[in-house]
C-alpha positions as CSV (number, residue, x, y, z in Angstrom):
1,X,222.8,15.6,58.2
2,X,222.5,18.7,55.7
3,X,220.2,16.6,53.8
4,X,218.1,16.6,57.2
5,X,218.6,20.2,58.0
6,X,217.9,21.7,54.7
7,X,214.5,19.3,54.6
8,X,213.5,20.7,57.9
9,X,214.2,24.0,56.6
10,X,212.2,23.7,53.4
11,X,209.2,22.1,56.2
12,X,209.1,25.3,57.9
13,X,209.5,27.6,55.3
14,X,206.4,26.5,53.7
15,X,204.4,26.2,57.4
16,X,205.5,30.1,57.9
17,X,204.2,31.0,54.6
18,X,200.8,29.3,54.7
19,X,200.3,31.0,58.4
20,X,201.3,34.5,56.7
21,X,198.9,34.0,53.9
22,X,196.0,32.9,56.5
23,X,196.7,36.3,58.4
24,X,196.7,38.1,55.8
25,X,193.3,36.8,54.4
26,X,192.4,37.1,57.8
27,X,192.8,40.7,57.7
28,X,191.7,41.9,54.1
29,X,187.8,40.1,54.9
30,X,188.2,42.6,58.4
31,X,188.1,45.3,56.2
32,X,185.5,44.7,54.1
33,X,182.2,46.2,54.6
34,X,179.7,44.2,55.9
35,X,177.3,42.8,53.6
36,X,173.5,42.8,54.2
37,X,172.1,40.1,53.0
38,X,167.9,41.3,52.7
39,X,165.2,38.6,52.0
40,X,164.4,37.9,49.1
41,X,160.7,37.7,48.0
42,X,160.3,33.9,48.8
43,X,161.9,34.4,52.0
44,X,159.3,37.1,53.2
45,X,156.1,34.8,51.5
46,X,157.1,32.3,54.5
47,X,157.4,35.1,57.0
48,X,153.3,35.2,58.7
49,X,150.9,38.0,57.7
50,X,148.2,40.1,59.2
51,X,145.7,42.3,57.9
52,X,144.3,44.9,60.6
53,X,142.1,47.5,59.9
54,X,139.8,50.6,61.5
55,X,136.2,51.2,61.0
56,X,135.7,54.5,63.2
57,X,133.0,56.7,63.7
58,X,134.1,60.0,63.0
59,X,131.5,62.1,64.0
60,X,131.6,65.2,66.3
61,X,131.9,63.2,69.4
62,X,134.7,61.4,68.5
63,X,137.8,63.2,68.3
64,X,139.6,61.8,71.5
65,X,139.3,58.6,70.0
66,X,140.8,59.6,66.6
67,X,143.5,61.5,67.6
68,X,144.2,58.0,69.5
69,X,144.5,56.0,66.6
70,X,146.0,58.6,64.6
71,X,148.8,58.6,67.1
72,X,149.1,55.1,68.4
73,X,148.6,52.9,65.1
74,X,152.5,53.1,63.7
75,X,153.6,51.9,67.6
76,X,151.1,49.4,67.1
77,X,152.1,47.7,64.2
78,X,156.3,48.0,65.4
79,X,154.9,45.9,68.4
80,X,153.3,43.5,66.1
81,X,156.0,43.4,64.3
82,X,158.6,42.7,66.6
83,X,157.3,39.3,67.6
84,X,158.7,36.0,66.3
85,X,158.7,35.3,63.3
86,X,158.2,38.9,62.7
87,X,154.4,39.3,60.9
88,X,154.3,41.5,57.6
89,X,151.4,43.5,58.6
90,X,149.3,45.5,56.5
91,X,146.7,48.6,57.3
92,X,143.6,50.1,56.7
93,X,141.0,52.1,58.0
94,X,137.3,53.0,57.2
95,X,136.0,56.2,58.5
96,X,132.6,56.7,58.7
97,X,129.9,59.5,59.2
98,X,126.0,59.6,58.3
99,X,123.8,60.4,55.0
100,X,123.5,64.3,55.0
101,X,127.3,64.8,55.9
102,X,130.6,65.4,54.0
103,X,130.6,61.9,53.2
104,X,129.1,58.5,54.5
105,X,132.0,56.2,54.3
106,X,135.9,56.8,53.4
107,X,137.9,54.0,52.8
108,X,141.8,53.8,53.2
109,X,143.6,51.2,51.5
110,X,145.4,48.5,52.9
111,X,149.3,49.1,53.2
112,X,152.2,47.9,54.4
113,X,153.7,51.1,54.3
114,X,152.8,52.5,57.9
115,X,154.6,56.0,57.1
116,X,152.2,56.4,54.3
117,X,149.0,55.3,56.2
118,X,150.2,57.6,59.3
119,X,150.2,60.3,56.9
120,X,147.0,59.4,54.9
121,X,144.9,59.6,57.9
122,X,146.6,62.4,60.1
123,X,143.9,64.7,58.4
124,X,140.8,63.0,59.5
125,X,139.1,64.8,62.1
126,X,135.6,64.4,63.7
127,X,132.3,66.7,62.6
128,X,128.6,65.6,61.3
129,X,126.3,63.3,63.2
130,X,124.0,65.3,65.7
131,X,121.3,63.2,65.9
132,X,122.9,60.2,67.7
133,X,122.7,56.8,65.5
134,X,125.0,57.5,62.6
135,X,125.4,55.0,58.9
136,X,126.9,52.0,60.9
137,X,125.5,49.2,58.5
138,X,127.0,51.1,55.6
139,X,130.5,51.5,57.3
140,X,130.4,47.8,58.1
141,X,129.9,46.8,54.5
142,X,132.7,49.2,53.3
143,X,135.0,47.8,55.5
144,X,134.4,43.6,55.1
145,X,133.9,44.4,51.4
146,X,135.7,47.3,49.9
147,X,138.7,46.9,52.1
148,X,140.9,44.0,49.6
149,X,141.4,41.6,52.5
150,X,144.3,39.1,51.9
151,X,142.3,36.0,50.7
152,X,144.9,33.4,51.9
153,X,143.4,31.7,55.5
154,X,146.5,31.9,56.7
155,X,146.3,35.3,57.1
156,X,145.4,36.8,60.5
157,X,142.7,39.5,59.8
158,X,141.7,41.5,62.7
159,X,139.1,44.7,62.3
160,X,138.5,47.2,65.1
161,X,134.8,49.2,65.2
162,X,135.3,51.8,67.4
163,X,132.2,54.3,68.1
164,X,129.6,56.2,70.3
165,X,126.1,55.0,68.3
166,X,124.0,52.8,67.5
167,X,123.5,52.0,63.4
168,X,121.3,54.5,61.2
169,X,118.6,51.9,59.8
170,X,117.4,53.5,56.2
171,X,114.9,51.7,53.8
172,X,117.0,49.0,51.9
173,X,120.2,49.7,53.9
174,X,122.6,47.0,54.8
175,X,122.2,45.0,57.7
176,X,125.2,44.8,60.4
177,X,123.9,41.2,61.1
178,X,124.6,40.0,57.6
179,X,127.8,41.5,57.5
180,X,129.3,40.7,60.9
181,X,128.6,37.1,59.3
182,X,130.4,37.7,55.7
183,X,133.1,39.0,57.8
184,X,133.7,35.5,59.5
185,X,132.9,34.0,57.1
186,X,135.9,35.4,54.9
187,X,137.9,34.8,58.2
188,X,138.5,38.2,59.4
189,X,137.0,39.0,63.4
190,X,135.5,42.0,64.8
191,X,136.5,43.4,67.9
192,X,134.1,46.3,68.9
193,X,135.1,48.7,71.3
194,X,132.2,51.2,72.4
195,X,133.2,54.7,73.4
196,X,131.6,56.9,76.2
197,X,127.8,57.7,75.2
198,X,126.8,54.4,73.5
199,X,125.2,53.4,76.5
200,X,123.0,56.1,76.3
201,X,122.0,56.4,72.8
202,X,118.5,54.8,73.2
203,X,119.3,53.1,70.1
204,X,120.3,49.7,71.3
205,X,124.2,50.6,70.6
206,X,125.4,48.3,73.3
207,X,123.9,45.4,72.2
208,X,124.3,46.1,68.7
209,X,128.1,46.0,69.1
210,X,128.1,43.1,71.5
211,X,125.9,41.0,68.9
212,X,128.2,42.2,65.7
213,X,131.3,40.7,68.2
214,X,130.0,37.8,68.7
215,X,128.8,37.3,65.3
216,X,131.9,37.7,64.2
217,X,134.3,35.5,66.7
218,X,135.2,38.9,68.3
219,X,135.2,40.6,71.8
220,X,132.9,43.5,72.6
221,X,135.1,46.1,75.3
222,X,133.9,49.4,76.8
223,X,136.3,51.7,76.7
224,X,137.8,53.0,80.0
225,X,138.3,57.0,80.9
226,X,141.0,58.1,83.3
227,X,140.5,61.5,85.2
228,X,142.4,62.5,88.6
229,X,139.7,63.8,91.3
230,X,140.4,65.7,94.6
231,X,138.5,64.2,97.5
232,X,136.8,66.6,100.2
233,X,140.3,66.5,102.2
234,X,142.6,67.7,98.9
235,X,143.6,63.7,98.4
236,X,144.0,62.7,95.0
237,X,142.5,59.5,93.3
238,X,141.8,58.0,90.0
239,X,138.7,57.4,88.7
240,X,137.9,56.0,85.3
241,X,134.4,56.1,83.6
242,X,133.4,53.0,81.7
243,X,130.0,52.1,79.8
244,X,128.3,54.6,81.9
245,X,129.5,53.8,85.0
246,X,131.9,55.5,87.2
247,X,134.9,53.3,89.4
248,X,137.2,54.8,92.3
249,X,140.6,52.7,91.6
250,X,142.4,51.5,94.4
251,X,145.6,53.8,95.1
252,X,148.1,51.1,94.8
253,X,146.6,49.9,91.2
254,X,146.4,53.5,89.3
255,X,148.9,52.6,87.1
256,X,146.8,50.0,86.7
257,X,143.5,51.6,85.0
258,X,144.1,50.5,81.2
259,X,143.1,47.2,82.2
260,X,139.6,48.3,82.4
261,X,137.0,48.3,84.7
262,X,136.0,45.0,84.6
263,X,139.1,43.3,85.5
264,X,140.0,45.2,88.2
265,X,136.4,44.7,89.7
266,X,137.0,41.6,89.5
267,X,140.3,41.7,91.1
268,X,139.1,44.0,94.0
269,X,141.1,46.8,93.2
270,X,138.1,49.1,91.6
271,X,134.7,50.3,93.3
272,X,131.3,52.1,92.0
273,X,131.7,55.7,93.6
274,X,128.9,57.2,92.2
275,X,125.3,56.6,90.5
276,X,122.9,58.7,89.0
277,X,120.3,59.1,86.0
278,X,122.2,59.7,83.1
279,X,120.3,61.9,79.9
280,X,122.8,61.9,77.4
281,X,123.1,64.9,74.6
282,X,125.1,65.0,71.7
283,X,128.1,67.6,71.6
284,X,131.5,69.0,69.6
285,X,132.7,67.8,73.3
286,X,131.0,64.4,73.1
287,X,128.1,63.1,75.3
288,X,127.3,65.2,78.5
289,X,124.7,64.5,81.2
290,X,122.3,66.8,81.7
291,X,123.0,66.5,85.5
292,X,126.3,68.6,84.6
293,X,124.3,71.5,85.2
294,X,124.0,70.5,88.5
295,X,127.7,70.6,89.5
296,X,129.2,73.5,87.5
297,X,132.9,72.6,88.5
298,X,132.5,69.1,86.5
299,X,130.7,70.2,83.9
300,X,133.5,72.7,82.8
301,X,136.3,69.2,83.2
302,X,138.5,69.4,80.5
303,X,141.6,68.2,81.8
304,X,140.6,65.7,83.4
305,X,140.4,66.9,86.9
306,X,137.3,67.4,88.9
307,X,137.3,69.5,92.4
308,X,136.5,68.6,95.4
309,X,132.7,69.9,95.3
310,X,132.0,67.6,92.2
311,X,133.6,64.4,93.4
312,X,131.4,64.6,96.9
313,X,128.2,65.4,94.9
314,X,128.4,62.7,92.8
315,X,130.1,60.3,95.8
316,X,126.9,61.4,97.9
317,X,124.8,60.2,94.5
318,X,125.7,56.9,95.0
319,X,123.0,56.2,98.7
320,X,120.2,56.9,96.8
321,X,120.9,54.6,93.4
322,X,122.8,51.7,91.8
323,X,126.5,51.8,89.8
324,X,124.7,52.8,86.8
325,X,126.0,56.1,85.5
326,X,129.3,57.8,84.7
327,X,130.3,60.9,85.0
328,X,128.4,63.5,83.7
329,X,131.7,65.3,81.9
330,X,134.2,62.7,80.8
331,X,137.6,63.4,79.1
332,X,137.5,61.5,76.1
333,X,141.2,62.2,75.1
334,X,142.2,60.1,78.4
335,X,141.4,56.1,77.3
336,X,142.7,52.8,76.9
337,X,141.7,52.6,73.3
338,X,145.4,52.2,72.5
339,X,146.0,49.3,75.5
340,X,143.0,47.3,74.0
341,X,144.2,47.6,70.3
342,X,148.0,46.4,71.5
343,X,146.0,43.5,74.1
344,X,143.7,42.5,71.1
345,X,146.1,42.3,67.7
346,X,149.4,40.6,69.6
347,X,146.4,38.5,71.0
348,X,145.5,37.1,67.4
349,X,149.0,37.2,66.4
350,X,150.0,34.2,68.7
351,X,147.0,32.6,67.8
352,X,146.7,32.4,64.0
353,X,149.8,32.8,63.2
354,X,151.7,31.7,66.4
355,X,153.6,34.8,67.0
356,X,155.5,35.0,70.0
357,X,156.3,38.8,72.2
């Protein structure tokens, strides 16, 4: 029997110990730090990438539209990069002017360092241009060519133009057509997104922009502009000017309006409110009708409220002609540049590189 006893005493003597020891080691890895483990360089060559890049007019017209992208790009790519698997993404932009001005074309390096890029272009403001078609063949070249797009084909490559005018055609310039195809060719689309006042150039913009798209495997867009109106009753509504024409959107789809004009025709939720002959001059402010003279209260819109007088002049337009006109002063700092950029890239993402938000 002590034999027993002491046996069963040695048993749980060492069963005690071992459960001590466990809690103990139990404890001491509690209080060690946590260790990040960060990926190694293999690890982030099998993570996707995507190059996206800017080639914007930067002419006097086009500040609203700078200031946009100056301001919207770093949300942009933490969107894109949010998905999963999470893209490396890499920027770079192309600003562009015309011969005669402080420069033709500026071209900012592909990064992945977004706080550097931010910082690179937060000085880039709009001035030059003046006499409407601006060095568009030249900006195009700079960006498929001097821009050092990622060579692999797995790589999405996405490049936004964004402008007001038509291409500058010089004696032995470069031709948008034979660049739009390079550009495909080295796998990288164009999406072009035409501001307010490219419809009224008179130097074939539109269809320039639409052809270099679909050149390219792109999509052409015209931007949208939101401004809050006061009908003759005091009543406010929203009203958003897009590729020259002017759409009254429905009350219960104005948070709607970044969707653009032509999807919420199309959904019934948009209507023409006003028509008329649109003469387009270049200024600091950006393209103004000349029929702005005619209704004093619009043409001095800043913030993008018109009065009651100027909504029912141009409402009243509307018997005599078709949807074919915007407003004569549109607020340009008011778009949905930034919803189109977001709609566009995460649009690529899940399709090259299967990306899912």
């Amino acid at each position: 029997m002590k034999a027993k006893t002491v046996g069963i005493l040695a048993v749980g003597t060492v069963l005690l110990s071992t459960c001590a020891s466990m809690t103990l080691a139990a404890k001491d890895l509690d209080s060690k730090p946590e260790i990040k483990v960060e990926p190694t360089k293999a690890q982030s060559k099998e993570r996707p990438h995507m190059d996206l890049a800017f080639c914007i007019d930067t002419t006097g017209s086009m500040q609203g539209e700078i200031d946009m992208v100056k301001s919207k790009v770093k949300d942009l790519v933490a969107k894109l990069s949010s998905g999963k698997p999470a893209p490396i993404v890499r920027v770079g932009l192309v600003a562009f002017r015309d011969r005669g001005d402080a420069y033709v074309t500026n071209v900012y390096p592909f990064t992945e360092d977004i706080d550097k890029f931010v910082g690179d272009i937060s000085q880039l403001q709009a001035d030059g241009g003046g006499d409407g078609p601006e060095a568009l063949n030249q900006a195009l070249h700079a960006s498929v060519n001097d821009l050092s797009w990622d060579k692999s084909n797995k790589t999405a490559k996405l490049l936004f133009l964004i402008g007001d005018a038509g291409p500058h055609y010089y004696p032995n310039d470069y031709k948008w057509e034979d660049e739009a195809r390079n550009a495909i060719a080295k796998g990288i689309q164009i999406n072009t997104l035409a501001c307010d006042g490219l419809q009224s150039t008179g130097d074939g913009g539109i269809e320039v922009f639409q052809q270099i798209a679909k050149l390219s495997d792109g999509q052409f867009e015209n931007l949208a502009y939101r401004q809050i109106v006061k009908d003759e009753s005091g009543k406010e509504k929203t009203v958003i000017s897009s590729g020259g024409a002017a759409y009254e959107i429905a009350e219960s789809a104005s948070r709607e309006w970044k969707s653009g004009a032509k999807a919420l025709s199309a959904a019934g939720k948009a209507k023409p409110v006003m028509a008329s002959p649109v003469v387009a001059a270049r200024s600091a402010a950006g393209y103004r009708s000349a029929r702005a003279s005619m209704v004093p209260s619009l043409a001095g819109a800043t913030n993008g409220t018109i009065g009651a007088e100027a909504y029912g002049a141009f409402a009243d337009s509307a018997a005599s002609a078709g949807p074919s006109a915007g407003f004569a002063s549109v607020n340009r700092k008011d778009s949905n540049l930034d919803s189109l950029m977001y709609d566009a890239a995460m649009k690529k993402a899940r399709a090259k590189l299967n990306v899912s938000y």
